[in-house]
C-alpha positions in Angstrom: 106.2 112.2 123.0 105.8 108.6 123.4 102.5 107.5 123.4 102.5 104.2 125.4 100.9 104.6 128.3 100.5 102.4 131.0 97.4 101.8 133.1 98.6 102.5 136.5 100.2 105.9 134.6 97.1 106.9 133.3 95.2 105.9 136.9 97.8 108.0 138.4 97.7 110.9 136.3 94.3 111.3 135.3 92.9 114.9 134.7 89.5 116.0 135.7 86.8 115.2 133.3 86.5 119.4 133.0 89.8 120.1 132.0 91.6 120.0 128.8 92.4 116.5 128.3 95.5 114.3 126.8 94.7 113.2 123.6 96.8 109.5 122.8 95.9 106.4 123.2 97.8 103.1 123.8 99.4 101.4 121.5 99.3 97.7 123.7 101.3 95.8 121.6 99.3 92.0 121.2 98.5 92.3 118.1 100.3 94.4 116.3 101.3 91.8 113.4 97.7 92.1 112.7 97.9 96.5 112.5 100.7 96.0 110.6 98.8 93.6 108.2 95.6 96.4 107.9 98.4 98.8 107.4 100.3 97.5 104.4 97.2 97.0 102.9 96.7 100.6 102.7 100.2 101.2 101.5 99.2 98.5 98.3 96.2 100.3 97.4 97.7 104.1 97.1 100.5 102.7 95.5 98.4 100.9 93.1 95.6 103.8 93.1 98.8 105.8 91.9 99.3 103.7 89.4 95.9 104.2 88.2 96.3 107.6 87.9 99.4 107.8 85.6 97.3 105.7 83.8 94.6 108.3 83.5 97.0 110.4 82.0 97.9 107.9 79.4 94.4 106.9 78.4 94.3 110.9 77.7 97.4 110.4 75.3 96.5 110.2 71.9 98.1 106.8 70.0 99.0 105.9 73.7 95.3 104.9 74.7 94.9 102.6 71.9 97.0 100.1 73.5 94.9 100.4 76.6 92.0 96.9 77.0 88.8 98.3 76.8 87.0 100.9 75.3 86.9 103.6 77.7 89.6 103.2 79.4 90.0 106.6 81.4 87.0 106.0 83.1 87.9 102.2 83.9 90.8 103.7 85.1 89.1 106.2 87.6 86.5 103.7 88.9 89.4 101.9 90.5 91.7 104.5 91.2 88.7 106.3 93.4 88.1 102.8 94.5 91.3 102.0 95.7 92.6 105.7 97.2 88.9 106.2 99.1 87.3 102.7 100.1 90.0 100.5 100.6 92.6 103.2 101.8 90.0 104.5 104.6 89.0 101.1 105.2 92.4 99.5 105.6 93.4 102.5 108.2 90.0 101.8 109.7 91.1 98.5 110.5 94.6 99.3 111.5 93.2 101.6 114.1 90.3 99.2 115.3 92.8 96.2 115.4 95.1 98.6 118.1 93.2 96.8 120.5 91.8 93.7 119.5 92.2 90.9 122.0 92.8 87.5 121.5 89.6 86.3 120.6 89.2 88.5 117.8 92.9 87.9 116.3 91.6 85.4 114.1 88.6 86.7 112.7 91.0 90.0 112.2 92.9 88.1 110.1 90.5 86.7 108.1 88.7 90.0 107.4 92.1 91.3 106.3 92.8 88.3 103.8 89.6 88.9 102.4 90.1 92.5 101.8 93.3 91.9 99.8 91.6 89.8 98.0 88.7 91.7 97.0 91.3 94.8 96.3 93.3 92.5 93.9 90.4 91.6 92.2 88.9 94.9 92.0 92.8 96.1 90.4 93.2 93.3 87.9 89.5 93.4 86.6 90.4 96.2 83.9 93.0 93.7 82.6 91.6 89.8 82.9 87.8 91.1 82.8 87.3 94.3 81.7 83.8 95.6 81.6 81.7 99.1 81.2 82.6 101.7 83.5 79.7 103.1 86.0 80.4 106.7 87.4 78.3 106.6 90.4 78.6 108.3 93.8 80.8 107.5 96.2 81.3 104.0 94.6 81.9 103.6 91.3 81.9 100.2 89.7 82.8 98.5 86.5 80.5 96.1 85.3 81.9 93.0 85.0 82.1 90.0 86.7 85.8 89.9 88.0 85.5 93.8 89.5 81.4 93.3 91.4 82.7 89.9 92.6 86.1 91.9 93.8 83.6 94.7 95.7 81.1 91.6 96.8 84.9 90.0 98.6 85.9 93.2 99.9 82.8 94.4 101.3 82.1 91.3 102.9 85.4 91.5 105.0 84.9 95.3 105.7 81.4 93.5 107.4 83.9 91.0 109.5 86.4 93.4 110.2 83.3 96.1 111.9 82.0 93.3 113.2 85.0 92.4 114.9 85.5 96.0 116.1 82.0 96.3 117.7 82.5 93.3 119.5 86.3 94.5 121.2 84.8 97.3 123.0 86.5 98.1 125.8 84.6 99.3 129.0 84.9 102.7 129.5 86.0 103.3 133.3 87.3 107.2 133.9 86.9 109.8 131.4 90.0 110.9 130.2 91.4 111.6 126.2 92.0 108.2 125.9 88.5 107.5 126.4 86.9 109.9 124.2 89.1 108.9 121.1 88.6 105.1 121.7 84.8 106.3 121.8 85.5 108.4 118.3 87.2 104.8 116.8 84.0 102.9 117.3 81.8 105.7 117.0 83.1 105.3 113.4 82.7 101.8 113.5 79.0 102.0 114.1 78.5 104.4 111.4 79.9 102.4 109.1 77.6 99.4 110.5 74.7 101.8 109.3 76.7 102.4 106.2 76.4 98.5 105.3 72.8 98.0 106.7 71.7 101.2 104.1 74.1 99.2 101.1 72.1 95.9 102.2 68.8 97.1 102.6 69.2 98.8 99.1 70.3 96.0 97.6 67.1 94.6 98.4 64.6 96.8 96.9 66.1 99.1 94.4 64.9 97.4 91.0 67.1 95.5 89.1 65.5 96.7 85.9 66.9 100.2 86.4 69.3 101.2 83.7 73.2 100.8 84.8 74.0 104.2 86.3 71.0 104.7 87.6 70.6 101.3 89.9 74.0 101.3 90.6 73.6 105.2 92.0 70.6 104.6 94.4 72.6 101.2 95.4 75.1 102.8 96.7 73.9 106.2 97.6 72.8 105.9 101.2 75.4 103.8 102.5 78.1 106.1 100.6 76.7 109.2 102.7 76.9 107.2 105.9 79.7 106.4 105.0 81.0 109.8 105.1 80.2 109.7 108.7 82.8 107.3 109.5 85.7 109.0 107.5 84.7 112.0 109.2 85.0 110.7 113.5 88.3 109.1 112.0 90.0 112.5 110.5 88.3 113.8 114.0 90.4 111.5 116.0 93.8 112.4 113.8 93.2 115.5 114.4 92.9 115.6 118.0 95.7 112.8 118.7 98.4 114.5 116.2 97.8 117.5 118.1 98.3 116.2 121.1 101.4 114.3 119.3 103.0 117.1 118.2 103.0 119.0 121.3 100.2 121.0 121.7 97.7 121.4 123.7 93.8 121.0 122.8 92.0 123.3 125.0 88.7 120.8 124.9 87.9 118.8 128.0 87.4 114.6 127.5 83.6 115.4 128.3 83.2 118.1 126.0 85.2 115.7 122.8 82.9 113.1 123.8 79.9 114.7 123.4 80.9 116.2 120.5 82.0 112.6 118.8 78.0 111.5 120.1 76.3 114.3 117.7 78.6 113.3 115.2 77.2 109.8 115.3 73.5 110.5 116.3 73.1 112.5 112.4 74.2 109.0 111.1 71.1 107.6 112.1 68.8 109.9 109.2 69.9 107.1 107.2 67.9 104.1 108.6 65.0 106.7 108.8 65.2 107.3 105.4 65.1 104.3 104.3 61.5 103.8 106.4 60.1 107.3 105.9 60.5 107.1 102.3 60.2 105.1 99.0 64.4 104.2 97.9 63.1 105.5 94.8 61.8 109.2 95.3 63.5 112.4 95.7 62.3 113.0 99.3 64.9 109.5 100.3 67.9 111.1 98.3 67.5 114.6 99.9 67.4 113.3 102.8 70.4 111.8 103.2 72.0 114.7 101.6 70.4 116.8 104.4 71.8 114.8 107.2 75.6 114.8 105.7 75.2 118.5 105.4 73.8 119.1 108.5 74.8 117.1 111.0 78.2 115.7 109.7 79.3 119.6 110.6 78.0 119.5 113.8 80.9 118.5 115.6 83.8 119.3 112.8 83.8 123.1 113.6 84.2 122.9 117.1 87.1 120.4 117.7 89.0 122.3 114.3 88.3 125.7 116.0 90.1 124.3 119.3 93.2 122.3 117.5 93.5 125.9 115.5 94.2 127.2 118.8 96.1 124.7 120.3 99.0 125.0 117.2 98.6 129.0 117.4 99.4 128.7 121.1 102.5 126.2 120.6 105.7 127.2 121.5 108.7 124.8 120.3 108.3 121.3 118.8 110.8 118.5 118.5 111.9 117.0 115.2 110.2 113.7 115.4 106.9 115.9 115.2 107.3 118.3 112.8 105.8 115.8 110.5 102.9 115.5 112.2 102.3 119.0 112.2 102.7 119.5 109.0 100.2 116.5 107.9 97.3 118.4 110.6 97.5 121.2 109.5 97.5 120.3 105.3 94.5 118.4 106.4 92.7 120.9 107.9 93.2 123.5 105.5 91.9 121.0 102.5 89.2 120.0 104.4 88.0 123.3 105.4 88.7 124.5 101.2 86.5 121.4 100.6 83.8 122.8 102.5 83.9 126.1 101.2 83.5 125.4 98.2 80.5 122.9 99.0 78.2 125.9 99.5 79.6 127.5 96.3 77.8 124.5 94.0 75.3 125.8 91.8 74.9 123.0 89.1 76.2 119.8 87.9 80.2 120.9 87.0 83.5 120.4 88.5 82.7 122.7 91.7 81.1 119.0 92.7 84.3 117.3 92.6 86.1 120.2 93.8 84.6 120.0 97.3 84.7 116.0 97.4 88.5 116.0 96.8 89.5 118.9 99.1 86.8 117.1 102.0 88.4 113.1 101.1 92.0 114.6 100.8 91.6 116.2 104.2 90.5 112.9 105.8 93.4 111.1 104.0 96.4 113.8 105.0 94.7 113.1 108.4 95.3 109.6 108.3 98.8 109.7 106.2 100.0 111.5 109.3 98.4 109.2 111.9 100.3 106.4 110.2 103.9 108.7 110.4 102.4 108.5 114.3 102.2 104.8 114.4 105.1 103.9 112.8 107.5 103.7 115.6 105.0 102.9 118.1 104.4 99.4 115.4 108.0 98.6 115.5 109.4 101.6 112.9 111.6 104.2 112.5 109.9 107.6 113.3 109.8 109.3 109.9 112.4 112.5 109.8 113.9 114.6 108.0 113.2 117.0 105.1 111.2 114.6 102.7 108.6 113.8 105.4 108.0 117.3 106.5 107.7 118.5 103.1 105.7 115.3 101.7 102.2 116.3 103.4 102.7 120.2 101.8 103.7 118.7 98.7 100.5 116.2 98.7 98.4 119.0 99.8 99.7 121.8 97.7 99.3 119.8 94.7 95.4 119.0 95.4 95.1 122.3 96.3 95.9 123.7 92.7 93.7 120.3 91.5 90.5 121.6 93.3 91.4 125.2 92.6 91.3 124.4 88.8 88.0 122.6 89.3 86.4 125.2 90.9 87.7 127.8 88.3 86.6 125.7 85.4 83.1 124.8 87.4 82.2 128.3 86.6 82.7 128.6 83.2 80.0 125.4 83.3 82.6 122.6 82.7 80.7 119.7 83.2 82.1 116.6 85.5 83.2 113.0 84.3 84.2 114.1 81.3 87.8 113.9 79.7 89.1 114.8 76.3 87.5 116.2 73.8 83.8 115.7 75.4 84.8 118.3 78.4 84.6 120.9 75.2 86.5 124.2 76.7 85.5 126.9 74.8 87.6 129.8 76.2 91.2 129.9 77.7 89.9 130.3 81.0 88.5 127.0 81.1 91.5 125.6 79.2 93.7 127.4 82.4 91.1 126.6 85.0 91.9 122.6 83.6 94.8 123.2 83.1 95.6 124.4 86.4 93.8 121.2 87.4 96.2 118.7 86.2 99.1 120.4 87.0 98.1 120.2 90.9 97.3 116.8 89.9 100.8 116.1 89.1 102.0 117.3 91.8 99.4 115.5 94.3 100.7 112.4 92.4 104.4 113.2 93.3 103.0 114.2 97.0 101.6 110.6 97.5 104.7 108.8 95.7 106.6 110.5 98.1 104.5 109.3 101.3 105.1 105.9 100.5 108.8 106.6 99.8 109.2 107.8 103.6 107.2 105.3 105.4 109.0 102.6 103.3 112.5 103.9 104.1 111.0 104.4 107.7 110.1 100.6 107.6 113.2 99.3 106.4 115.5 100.9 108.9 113.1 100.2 111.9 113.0 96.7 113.7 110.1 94.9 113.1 
C-alpha cells in the first residue's frame, strides 16, 4: 500500500509497456512543506465555501436576511461559495499535486503563487462584508461587482498563472513507460489545459467590449476559459481515479501506453478553444457553440474508457485492508456522481434546473475524486492515514446528499423551474415542484453535513500524525 517508490525499485520492477500497469506515483519528499501549503488552502476554502452555504440558507430566512449587507444577498452568497468550492478548491489541489515534485528551483516561486492565492481567496470571502457589490451569475465564474471581490479574482488568478507556470517548467523527463509515467503525463496534461484556459480568459479580456451590460460581458469573459477549464478538472479526477484504484488494491486492467494515449485525446480537444477564438468573432454564436462542442465531444473521449476499466478493476477485487476502504469508497461516490452528471447532461431541454443538475453531479464527481486523493496523501505528507467509520462513511454521506440535491433539480427541471432563482421568484406552482425543491435542499443539507465531515477527519488525521 505504500506508495513511495524508489527509482532503482521501479527500474527493477518495471512492467512491459503492454501490460496493465501500476498506477502511484512518488511522493519524493523535498518539498512537501510547500504541498502541504497548496493543501490547507483547499481545506480554508471548503470550509469557508461551507460557510457560505449556511448562509444561503439564512438569506432564504425571512427576518433573518434583513440583517444580511447588501441587497441580494443569496446570490452574493453563491458567487463566492461556487467560487470558493470550484476554482480555488480545484486549483489549490492542482497545486498540491503539481508541487509533488517541484525541485528546488521552483520552491520559491511555489511559494509565492501560493501566498498570492490566499490572498486573492481572502479577498474574494470578505468582499460581501467590507465591499459588497452586485452579484453576476455567470458561467463557470461568477463574480460580484465590486472592487474588493474583481481585485480578489485579478490576485488569485494571477498566482494560479505562476503556480502553472511553475508546473510547466518542472517537467520531468519521461524515461520508461510505466503508471508512474502516464499519471505524471495526466498532472501536466492538466496543467497545459489550464494554460489554454488562461490564454482564452486573456485573450477575451482583450476584445470582448466593455460596453456590454454586466451579465452579458462578464459571461463571454469568462466563457471560453471556463470550458477549458473543464478540461483540467477532468485529466485530474482521471488521475484520482486511476491512482485510488490502484491505492486501494485493485487492479486497472489498462496498460501505461494505452492510459497515456488516452490522457493525449483528452488534452488534444482542449485545443478547439484557441481555434475558436481565431475561426470566429468572441461575439457570435458560432464562438460559443463551439466551445460547447469541444467539452461535449472531446472531454468524453477518454472518460468512458479509463471508468469502464476501474469499473472492472473494483468488480474483480477480492479483500481490501482498512487503511483503504476510504479510498474506495471516495472512487466509487465519484464515479457514480460523475456518471449521474452526465446523464442528465443529455436530458437538458431548456434553460431550468436540469442545467445545474448535470454541473453539480459532473464538479462533485471531480471533487469526491480529489477529497479521496487527499485521504491518499495524507500519510504519505507526514499524516495519520484516515480510518475508521467516519471516513468511510464521509464520501457516501457527501455523495448521497448531492445525489438527492441533483435528483431534486432534475425533478423540478421538468416542471420548468427555472435556474438562479430563490424564494418567491422560483414561483412553484404544484407540489411536485415544491417536492422536486424540496428534495433539493434536503440533499443539500446533507451534502453540507458530508463536507463538514471531510474536514473533521482529515483535521483529526492531521493532529494525531507527525508533521
Amino acid at each position: 500500500m505504500n506508495s513511495i517508490v524508489s527509482p532503482a525499485y521501479a527500474r527493477t520492477h518495471a512492467a512491459s509497456p503492454s501490460a496493465p500497469a501500476d498506477y502511484r506515483l512518488p511522493v519524493q519528499g523535498t518539498q512537501l512543506a510547500l504541498v502541504r501549503g497548496w493543501l490547507w488552502l483547499g481545506m480554508a476554502a471548503l470550509i469557508a465555501s461551507g460557510l457560505f452555504s449556511v448562509l444561503l440558507v439564512l438569506a432564504r430566512t425571512p427576518g433573518v436576511n434583513a440583517w444580511l449587507p447588501g441587497t441580494d444577498f443569496f446570490r452574493t452568497a453563491l458567487v463566492v461559495h461556487v467560487d470558493l468550492s470550484v476554482l480555488v478548491w480545484f486549483f489549490a489541489i492542482g497545486g498540491m499535486l503539481w508541487s509533488l515534485e517541484a525541485g528546488r528551483r521552483a520552491e520559491n516561486w511555489g511559494w509565492v503563487a501560493l501566498g498570492g492565492a490566499a490572498a486573492g481567496t481572502a479577498m474574494m470571502a470578505l468582499a460581501p462584508f467590507v465591499d459588497p457589490g452586485t452579484p453576476v451569475m455567470a458561467n463557470y465564474v461568477p463574480v460580484i461587482e465590486s472592487f474588493w471581490f474583481l481585485a480578489g479574482l485579478v490576485v488569485f488568478g494571477l498566482s494560479c498563472v505562476m503556480l502553472v507556470g511553475q508546473a510547466l517548467c518542472n517537467v520531468p523527463r519521461l524515461r520508461a513507460l510505466d503508471g508512474a509515467v502516464a499519471l505524471r503525463f495526466g498532472l501536466y496534461a492538466a496543467a497545459v489545459a489550464a494554460a489554454v484556459a488562461g490564454l482564452a480568459f486573456v485573450w477575451s479580456a482583450a476584445v470582448v467590449p466593455r460596453s456590454l451590460d454586466g451579465k452579458a460581458y462578464w459571461e463571454i469573459l469568462f466563457w471560453g476559459g471556463g470550458h477549458a477549464l473543464q478540461f483540467t478538472w477532468t485529466l485530474l479526477m482521471l488521475v484520482a481515479w486511476l491512482w485510488l484504484a490502484q491505492a486501494a488494491g485493485a487492479r486497472v486492467p489498462l496498460s501505461a501506453r494505452v492510459t497515456l494515449l488516452l490522457f493525449a485525446i483528452a488534452l488534444a480537444a482542449v485545443f478547439v478553444t484557441p481555434y475558436a477564438y481565431i475561426a470566429h468573432d468572441v461575439l457570435g454564436p458560432e464562438h460559443r457553440e463551439l466551445h460547447t462542442w469541444g467539452m461535449r465531444v472531446g472531454g468524453g473521449l477518454a472518460i468512458l474508457p479509463v471508468a469502464l476499466a476501474v469499473v472492472l478493476a473494483l468488480a474483480r477485487q477480492r479483500g481490501i485492508e482498512a487503511e483503504a476502504r476510504p479510498l474506495r469508497a471516495a472512487l466509487i461516490a465519484s464515479m457514480a456522481l460523475f456518471a449521474a452528471g452526465g446523464v442528465i447532461g443529455m436530458a437538458i431541454d431548456g434553460s431550468n434546473v436540469k442545467i445545474p443538475a448535470h454541473y453539480h453531479g459532473c464538479i462533485v464527481g471531480v471533487t469526491l475524486a480529489l477529497m479521496g486523493l487527499v485521504y491518499h496523501l495524507l500519510p504519505r505528507l507526514g499524516h495519520a492515514a484516515p480510518r475508521g467509520r467516519l471516513a468511510l462513511s464521509q464520501p457516501y454521506l457527501y455523495g448521497l446528499g448531492q445525489l438527492m440535491h441533483i435528483v431534486g433539480l432534475v425533478w423540478s427541471g421538468g416542471y420548468g423551474v427555472q435556474r438562479k432563482v430563490a424564494g418567491a421568484e422560483q414561483v412553484l406552482r404544484s407540489p411536485g415542484e415544491v417536492f422536486g425543491m424540496g428534495l433539493m435542499g434536503l440533499g443539500g443539507a446533507v451534502a453540507i453535513a458530508g463536507g463538514l465531515l471531510f474536514v473533521i477527519v482529515v483535521w483529526r488525521a492531521m493532529r494525531r500524525g507527525q508533521v
